[in-house]
Residue, then its C-alpha position, 0 to 999 in steps of 0.5 A: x236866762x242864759x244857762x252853760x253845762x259843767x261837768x261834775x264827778x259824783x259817788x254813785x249813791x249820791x246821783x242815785x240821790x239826786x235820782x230820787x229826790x228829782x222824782x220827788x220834787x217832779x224836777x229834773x236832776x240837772x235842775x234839782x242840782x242847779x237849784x241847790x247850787x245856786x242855794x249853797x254855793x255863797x255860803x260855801x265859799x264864805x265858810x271856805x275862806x274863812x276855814x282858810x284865813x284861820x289857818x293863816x292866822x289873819 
C-alpha cells in the first residue's frame, strides 16, 4: 500500500494523548492515527453533510 504524509495541527494534550494510547496498543503515533482516520473519516463527512444540508433546508 502506497502511504503520503499530512501535516495535522493538534493540542498539546491530545498528542500527548495519541502518546499514550500508541505505548498502550505497542503502535506507532503515525499508525495509531492513521488506523482511527480511516475508521472515522466516512462517518464524519457523512454526519458533516448532513449538519450541512439541514442548515440548508434541503
Amino acid at each position: 500500500m502506497k502511504t503520503s504524509t499530512i501535516t495535522i495541527r493538534l493540542p498539546l494534550e491530545v498528542l500527548h494523548e495519541i502518546d499514550r494510547l500508541a505505548k498502550l496498543t505497542k503502535l506507532r503515533p503515525s499508525v495509531l492515527c492513521s488506523y482511527v482516520l480511516q475508521e472515522k473519516m466516512h462517518e464524519f463527512v457523512k454526519e458533516f453533510g448532513k449538519e450541512i444540508m439541514e442548515e440548508l433546508g434541503e
